[in-house]
Backbone bond lengths (Angstrom), bond angles and torsions (degrees), N, CA, C in turn:
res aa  C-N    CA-C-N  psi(-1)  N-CA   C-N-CA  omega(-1)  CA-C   N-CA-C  phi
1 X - - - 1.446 - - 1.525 107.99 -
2 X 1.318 120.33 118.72 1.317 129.52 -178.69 1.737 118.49 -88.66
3 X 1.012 121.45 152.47 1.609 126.59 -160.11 1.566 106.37 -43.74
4 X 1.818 109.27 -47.60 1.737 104.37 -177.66 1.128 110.32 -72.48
5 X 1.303 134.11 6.33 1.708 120.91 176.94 1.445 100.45 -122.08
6 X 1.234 127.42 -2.11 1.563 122.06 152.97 1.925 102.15 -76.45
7 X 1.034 91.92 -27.60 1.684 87.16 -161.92 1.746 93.37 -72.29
8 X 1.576 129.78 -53.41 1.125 146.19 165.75 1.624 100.12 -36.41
9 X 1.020 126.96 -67.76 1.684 133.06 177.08 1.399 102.43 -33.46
10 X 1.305 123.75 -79.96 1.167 139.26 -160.81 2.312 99.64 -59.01
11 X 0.748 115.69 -40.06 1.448 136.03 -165.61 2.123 94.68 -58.90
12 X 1.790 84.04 -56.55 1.386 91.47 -167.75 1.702 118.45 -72.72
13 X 1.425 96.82 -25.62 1.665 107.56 166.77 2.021 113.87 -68.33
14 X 1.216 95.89 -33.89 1.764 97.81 177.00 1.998 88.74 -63.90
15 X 0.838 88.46 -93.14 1.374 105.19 178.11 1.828 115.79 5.24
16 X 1.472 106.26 -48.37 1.390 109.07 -169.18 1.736 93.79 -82.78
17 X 1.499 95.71 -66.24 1.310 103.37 168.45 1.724 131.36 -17.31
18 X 1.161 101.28 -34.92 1.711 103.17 -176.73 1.776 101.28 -93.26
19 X 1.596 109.04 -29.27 1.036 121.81 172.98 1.686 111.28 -44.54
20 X 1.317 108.55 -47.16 1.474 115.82 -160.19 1.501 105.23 -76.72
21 X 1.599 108.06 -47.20 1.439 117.14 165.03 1.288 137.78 -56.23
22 X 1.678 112.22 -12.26 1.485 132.33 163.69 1.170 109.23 -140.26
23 X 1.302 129.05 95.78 1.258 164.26 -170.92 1.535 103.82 -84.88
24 X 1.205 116.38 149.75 1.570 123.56 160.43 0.972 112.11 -86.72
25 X 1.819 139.53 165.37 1.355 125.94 -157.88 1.928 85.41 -157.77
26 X 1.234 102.79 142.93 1.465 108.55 151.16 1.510 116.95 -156.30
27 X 1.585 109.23 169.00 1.201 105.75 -174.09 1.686 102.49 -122.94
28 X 1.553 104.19 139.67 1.234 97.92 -171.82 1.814 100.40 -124.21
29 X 1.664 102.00 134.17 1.378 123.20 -160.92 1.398 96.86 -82.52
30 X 2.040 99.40 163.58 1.458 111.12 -169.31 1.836 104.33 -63.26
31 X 1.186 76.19 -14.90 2.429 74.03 -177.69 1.560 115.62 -92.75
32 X 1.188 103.03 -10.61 1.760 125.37 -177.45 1.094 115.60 88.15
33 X 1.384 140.83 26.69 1.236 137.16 127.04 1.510 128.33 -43.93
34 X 1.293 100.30 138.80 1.484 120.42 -156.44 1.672 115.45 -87.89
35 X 0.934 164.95 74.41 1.446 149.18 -163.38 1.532 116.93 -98.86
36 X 1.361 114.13 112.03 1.357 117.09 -164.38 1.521 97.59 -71.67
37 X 1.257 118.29 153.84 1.723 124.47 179.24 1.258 105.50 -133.97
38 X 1.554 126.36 -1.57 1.551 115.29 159.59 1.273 107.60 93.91
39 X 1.104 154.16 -167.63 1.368 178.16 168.99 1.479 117.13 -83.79
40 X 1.269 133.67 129.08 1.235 143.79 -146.19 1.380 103.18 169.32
41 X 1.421 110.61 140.32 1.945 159.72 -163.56 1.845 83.84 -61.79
42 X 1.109 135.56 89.01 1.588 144.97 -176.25 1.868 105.67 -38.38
43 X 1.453 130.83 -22.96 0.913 120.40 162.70 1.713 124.81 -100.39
44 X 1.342 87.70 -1.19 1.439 87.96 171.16 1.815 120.71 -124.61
45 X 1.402 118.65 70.34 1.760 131.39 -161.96 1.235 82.55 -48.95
46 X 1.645 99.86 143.32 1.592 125.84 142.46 1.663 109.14 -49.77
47 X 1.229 116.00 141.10 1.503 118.99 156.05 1.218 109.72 -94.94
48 X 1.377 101.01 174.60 1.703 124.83 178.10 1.612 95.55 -131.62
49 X 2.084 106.16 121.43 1.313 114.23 154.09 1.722 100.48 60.61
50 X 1.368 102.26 31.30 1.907 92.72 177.09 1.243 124.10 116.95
51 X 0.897 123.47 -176.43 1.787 109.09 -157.46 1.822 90.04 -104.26
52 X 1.461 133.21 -3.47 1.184 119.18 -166.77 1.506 104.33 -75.75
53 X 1.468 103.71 -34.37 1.825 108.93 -151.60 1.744 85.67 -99.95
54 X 1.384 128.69 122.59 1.226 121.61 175.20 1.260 104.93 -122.79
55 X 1.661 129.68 155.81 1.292 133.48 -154.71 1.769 102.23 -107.97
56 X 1.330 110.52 158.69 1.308 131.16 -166.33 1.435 104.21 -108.65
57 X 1.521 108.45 142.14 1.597 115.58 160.32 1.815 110.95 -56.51
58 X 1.648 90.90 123.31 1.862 90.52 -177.09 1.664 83.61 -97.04
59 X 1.493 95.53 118.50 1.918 111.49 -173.74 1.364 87.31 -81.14
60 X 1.720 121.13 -59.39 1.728 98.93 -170.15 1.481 113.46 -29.39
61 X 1.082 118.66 -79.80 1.729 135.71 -169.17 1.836 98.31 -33.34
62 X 1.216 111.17 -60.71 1.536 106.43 -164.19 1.334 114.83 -72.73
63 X 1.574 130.76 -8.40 1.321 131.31 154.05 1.195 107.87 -75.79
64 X 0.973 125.87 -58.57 1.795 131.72 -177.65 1.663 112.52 -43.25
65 X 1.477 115.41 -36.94 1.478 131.14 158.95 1.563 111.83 -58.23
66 X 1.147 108.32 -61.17 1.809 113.54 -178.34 1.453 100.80 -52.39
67 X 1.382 113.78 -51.69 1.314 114.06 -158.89 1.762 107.86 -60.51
68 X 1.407 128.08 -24.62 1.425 145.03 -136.57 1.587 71.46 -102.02
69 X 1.558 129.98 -63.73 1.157 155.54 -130.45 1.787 92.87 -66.78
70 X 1.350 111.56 -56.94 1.242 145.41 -168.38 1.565 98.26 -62.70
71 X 1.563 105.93 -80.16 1.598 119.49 -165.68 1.806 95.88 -33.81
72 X 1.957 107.18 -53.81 1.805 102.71 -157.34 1.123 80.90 -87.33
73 X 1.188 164.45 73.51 1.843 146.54 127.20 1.344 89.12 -130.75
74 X 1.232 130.26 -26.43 1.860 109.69 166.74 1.516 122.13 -77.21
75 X 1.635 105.00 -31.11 1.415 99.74 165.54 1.734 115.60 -74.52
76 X 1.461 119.89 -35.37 1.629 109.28 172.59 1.977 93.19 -64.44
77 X 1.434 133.81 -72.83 1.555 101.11 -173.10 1.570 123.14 -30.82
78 X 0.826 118.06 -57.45 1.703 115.95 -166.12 1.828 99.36 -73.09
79 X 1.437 131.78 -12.79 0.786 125.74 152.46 1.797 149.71 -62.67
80 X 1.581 89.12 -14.65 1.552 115.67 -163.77 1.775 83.94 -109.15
81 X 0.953 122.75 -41.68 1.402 109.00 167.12 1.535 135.57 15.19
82 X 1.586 124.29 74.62 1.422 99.27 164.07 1.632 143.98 -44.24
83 X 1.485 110.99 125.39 1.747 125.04 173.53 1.074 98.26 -62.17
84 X 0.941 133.14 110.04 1.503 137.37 147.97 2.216 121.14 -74.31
């Protein structure tokens, strides 16, 4: 492993990492409507309409992010690749 794909390694681990710590959030209504609440500090949820109704980690979205996160920092590693 050569210096730009440690540097790429390390980049893509911040990356998720902050991901996890700012989470996407939504709130989903008694009829099942969805209300996106945006991104927010993971111990501290966005509310909806007041502090009663508080919003949930939307897990689809934040795997689907990791996953995006992953696919382009494995193609830049194998890209940085020394020719031998």
């Amino acid at each position: 492993m050569n210096d730009k794909q440690k540097i790429t390694l390390v980049v893509v681990i911040v990356v998720i990492a902050a991901m996890l710590l700012f989470p996407p959030f939504n709130f989903r209504g008694a009829n099942g409507v969805i209300f996106n609440l945006g991104y927010g500090f993971i111990f501290s949820p966005p509310t909806f309409n007041g502090p009663p109704l508080v919003g949930s980690v939307d897990t689809g979205m934040l795997i689907t992010q990791w996953l995006g996160v992953l696919v382009i920092g494995g193609v830049a590693f194998f890209m940085l690749k020394n020719k031998n």
